[in-house]
N, C-alpha and C positions, 0 to 999 in steps of 0.2 A: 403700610399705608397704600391704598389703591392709587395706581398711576392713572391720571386723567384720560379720556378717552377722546378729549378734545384738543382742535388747534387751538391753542390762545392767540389774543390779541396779535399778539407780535410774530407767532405762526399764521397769521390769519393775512397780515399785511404782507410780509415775507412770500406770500403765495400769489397774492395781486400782484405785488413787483415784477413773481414771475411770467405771468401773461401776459402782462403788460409789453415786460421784454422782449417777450416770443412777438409781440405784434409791432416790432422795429421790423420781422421778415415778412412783410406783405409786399416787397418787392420780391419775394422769394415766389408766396403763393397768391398774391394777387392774380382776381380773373379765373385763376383754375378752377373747376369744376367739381363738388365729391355728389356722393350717393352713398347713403344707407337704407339698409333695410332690416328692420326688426322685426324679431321673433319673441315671443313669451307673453310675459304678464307685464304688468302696469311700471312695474321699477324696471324694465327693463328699456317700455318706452318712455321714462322719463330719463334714463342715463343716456339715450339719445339724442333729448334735448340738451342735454350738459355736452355732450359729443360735437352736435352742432351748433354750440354756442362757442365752442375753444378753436373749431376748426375756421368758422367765421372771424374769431379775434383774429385768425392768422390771413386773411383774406383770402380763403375760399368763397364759391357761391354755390349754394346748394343746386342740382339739376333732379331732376325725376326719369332722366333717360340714362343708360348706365352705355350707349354705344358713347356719348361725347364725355364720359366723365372722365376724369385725372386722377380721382381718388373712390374706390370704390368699396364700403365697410358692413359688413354684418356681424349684426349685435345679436348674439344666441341665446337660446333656450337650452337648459338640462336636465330639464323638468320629464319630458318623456323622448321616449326611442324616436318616435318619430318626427322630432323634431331636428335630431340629428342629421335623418335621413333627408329632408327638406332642404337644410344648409348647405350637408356637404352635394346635392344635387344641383342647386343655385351652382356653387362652386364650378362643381364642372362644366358650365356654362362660361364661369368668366375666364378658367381656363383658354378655354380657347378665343375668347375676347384676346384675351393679352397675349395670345401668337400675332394678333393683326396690330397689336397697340405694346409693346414692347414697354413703354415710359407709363402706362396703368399700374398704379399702384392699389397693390388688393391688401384689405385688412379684415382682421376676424378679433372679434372680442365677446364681453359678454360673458356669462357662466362656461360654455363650453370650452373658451379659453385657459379655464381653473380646473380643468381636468386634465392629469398628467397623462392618462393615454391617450390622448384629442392631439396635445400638444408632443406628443409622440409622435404620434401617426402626422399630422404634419412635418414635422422634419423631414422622416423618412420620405412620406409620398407627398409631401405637397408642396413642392419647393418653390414654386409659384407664388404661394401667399407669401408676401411681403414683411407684415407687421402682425403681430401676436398681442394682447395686453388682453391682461384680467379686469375682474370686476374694481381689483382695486389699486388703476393702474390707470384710469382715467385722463388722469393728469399729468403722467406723462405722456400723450399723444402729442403733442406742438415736440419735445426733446425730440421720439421719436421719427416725425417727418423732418426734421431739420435733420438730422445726422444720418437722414437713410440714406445708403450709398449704393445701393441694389443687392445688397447680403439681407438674406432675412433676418430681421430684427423679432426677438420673444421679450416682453416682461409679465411675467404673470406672479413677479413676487408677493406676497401677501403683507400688505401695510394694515392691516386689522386696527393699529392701536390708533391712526388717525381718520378723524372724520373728515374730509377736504370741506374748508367753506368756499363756493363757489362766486358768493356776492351775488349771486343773482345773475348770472352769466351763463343765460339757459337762452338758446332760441326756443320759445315753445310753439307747441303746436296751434293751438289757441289761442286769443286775444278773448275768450268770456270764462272758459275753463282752467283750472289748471292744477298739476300733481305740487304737493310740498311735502317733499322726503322728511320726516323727522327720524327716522331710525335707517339702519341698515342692519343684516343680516339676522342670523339665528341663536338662541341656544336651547329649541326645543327637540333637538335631534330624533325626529318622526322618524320612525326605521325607514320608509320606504323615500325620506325625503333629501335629495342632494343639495340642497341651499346651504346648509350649513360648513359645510364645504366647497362650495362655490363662491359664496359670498360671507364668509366665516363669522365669527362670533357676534351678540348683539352688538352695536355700538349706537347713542343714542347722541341727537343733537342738545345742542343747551337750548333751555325754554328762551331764551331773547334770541339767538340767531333764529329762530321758528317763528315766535312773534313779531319779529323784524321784515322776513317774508311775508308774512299773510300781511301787514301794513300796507307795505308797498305793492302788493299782490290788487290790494283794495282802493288803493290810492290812484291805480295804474287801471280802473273800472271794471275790474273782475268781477263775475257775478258769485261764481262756485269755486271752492275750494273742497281738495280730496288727501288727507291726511293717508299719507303713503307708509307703508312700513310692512318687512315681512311677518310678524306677529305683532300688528301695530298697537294694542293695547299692555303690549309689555314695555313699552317706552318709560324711561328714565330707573329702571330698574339697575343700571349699570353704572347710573351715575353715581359720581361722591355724595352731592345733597340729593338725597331719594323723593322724587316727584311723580304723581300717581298720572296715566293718562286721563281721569276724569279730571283733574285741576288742570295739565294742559289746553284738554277740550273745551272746558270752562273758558278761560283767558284765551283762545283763540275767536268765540263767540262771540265776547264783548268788544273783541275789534267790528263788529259789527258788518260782517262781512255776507252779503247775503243769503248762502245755501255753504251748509260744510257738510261733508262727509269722510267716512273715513275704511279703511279696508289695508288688511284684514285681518279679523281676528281671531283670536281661538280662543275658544269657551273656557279654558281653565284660568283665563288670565280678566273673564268679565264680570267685574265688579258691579255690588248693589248702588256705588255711586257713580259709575260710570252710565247705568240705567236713569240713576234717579239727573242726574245734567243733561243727556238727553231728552229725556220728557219734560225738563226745565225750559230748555231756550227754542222757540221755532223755528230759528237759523239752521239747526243741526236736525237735517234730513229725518224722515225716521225709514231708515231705510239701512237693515243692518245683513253683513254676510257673514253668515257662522256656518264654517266647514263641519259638518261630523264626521265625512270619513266612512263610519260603519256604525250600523243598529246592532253590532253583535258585543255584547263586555268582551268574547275571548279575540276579537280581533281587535277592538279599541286596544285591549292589553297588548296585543303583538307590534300593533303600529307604535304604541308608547304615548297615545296618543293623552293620558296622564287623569280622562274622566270615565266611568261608565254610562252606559245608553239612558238608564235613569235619574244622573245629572245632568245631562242633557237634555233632557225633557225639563229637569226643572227649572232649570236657567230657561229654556224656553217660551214656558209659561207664563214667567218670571217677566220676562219683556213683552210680551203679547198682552198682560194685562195692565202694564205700567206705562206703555209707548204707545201713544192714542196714534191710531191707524198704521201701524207699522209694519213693513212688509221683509219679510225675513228668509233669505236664499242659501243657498248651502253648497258643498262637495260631497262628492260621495264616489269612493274607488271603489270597481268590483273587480271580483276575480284576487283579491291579495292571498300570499300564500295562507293555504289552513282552512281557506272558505269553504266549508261545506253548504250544503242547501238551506238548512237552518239558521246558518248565518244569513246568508242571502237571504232569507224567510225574515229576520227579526228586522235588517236593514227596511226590508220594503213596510214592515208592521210602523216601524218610526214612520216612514216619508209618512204614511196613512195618518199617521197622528196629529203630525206635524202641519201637512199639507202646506208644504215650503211654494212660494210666489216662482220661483224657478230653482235651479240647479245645475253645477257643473257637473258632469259626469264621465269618470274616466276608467280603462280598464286599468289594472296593476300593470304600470313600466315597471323592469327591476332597472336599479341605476347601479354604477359604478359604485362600488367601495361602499355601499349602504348596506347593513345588516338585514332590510329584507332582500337584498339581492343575493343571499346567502341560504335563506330559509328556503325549504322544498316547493316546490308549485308545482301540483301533481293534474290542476287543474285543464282542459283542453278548451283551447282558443273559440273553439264553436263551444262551449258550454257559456265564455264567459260572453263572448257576444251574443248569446242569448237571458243571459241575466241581462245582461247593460241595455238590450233595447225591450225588455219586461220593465224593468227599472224605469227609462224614459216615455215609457208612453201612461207611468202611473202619472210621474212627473209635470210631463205636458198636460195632462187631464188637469190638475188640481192650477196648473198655471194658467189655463186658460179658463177655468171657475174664477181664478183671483181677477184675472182681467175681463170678465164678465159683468164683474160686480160693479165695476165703474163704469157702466152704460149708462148715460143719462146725468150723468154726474159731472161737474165742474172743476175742474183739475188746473191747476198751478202749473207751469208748464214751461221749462227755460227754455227756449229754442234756440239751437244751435247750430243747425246748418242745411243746406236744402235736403229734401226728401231724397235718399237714395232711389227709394223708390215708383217717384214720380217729381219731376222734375218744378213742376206747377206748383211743387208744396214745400212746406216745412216741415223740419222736425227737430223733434228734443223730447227733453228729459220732467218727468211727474216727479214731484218730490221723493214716490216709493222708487223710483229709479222705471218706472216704465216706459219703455218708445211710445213716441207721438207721433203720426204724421198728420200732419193739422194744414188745413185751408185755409192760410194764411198768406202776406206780401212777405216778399224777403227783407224786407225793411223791419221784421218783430224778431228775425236776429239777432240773438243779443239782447234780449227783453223778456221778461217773468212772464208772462201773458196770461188771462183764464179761457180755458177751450173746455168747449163741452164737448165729448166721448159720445160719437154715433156708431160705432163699430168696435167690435173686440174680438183679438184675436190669440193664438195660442202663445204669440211672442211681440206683438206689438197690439195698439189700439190707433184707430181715426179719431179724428175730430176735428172741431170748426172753431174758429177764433169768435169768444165773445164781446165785444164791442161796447 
């Protein structure tokens, strides 16, 4: 019999009690000051929010200056090399912070934390960080600062079997947006991908603690919700009672919550009914990111990536004729080991096909302890940074055709915060997930709005609020 992957009830209580108790020590940490800063993808800024939700039970106040701060943490990426190099370069900076600040307490978490040589090489050379915790170690951060006594503290143990429920114990970044975890980690072992070791096997939430969020997510005047998960359409595959993510997606819709979306998925896990409930309910964006990776079958093959290039087309097809106006964005590594020109040749033949709305695009990192970090790479750094910006400037072409298309046209448009780019405006998000910056009061913050599209650009669009 499968052992449960969940806290139950009476694990669930048991864990409130806990934080509860940790927040008797706000004479401890009241007033004090932390700072984070995050690196990676979308789960790793919402484990932030769960970060600053536990550190506020304990009476922290969040600063954005890291000279007055008390508590200073970054949440890692392991996803490529240079993100490493970014970290431990921060680092060196607060080093010597904490020669002038002695009582600076520094913390590192996050994936790179779940890597045994990270946490290595800390011991050795980096005696200065304070506190160490993995992805799945969250929870004890309040133990941690309570019994720190100025000896470095490490927990990077791997709790895999439990999902923490947090009750909603997030500061989030947003009061219109917001991330809702239903899974955590992997079990599609991509050779070139370290998650599954970082943040280990799938573990899925129960449909009512997820229904229970999005409620109070709705109740609480959210507009958009973004169903979070590292292969988020494999959800509840691990559970005892097997539930498909289309029935999820279903039952999250009819809470009737204005805009959901979800990310991210991978094509061997997308279902005809997962298509056919998206084109069902209006709520649910149409607005879908399907990674391929590579146009080549012998490099899909190396990565394990589990489809070849012409299942991927069809699945493609597949939603482009069934998801009325949907706009559909992708990955794509170049340079993985094996890649010859013709690889590269069949990769770029797809995007031509495809003509994806945008694209992430990255050269092959090898990672630690991954099986492509094993395979030969004969390839030279200036060949691959010459596919990669051949690659992106097909890319941006076809991106800025999609965002062409909407001149003139009247777009649905949440707006969400003022114009980076121009102070006098707004901007947000088109249902296909396009930037807006729109000629608008800041007072349509936080409101659906229709703007009509005077301008289009390779990675954003203008427009004007219509009235």
């Amino acid at each position: 019999m499968r052992l449960p992957n969940m806290l139950d009830a009476a694990q669930r209580k048991a864990k409130a009690n806990y934080i509860y108790e940790h927040r008797i020590n706000q004479k401890i940490f009241g007033g004090k000051k932390y700072y984070i800063r995050t690196y990676g993808c979308q789960m790793n800024v919402h484990d932030t929010e769960e970060i600053k939700g536990l550190l506020e039970s304990l009476g922290f106040n969040e600063s954005e200056n890291i000279n007055i701060s008390d508590l200073i943490i970054l949440n890692t990426c392991a996803i490529r090399e240079n993100a490493h190099d970014k970290v431990f370069g921060f680092l060196g900076r607060l080093k010597h912070l904490k020669k002038n600040n002695p009582n600076l307490i520094i913390g590192l978490c996050g994936c790179m934390a779940q890597e045994e040589s990270v946490v290595t090489y800390i011991k050795e050379k980096h005696s200065y960080i304070d506190i160490v915790f993995g992805t799945h170690n969250i929870c004890e951060l309040p133990k941690m600062l309570e019994e720190y006594t100025g000896k470095q503290k490490i927990n990077v143990d791997s709790k895999e079997g439990n999902v923490i429920e947090f009750d909603n114990l997030y500061k989030r970044d947003s009061n219109i947006t917001a991330w809702v975890n239903i899974m955590y980690g992997c079990d599609k072992f991509c050779t070139y991908c370290i998650v599954p070791y970082t943040r280990g096997k799938q573990r899925s939430r129960k449909l009512k603690d997820i229904l229970k969020e999005v409620i109070e997510l709705k109740n609480a005047g959210y507009k958009e919700i973004t169903l979070l998960g590292q292969n988020v359409n494999a959800y509840g595959k691990d559970l005892e009672e097997k539930i498909e993510f289309s029935t999820l997606l279903e039952k999250v819709s009819k809470i009737g919550i204005e805009r959901i979306r979800f990310v991210t998925s991978h094509p061997w896990d997308f279902t005809d009914e997962m298509i056919d409930v998206i084109s069902k309910y209006d709520n649910i964006m149409p607005y879908i990111h399907l990674p391929v990776q590579s146009g080549s079958n012998k490099i899909l093959k190396l990565m394990n990536r589990k489809y070849t290039n012409e299942e991927y087309l069809t699945l493609f097809y597949k939603i482009k004729n069934k998801i009325k106006n949907v706009s559909i964005t992708t990955d794509i590594i170049v340079g993985f080991p094996g890649e010859l020109e013709e690889d590269f040749e069949e990769t770029l033949n797809l995007v031509k096909k495809c003509q994806f709305d945008g694209a992430f695009t990255f050269i092959f990192s090898a990672r630690e302890n991954t099986p492509a970090s094993k395979m030969k790479d004969s390839l030279s750094l200036e060949e691959k940074n010459n596919r990669l910006q051949k690659l992106n400037k097909l890319i941006n072409n076809y991106s800025k055709e999609s965002n062409l298309k909407t001149l003139g046209t009247i777009q649905k448009v949440l707006v969400t915060s003022i114009s980076e780019r121009d102070n006098n405006k707004v901007a947000g998000y088109t249902e296909n997930m396009k930037l807006v910056n729109i000629d608008a009061p800041a007072s349509s913050i936080g409101k659906i709005i229709d703007v009509e599209i005077i301008d289009a650009k390779s990675f954003s669009l203008d427009g004007i609020m219509k009235i």
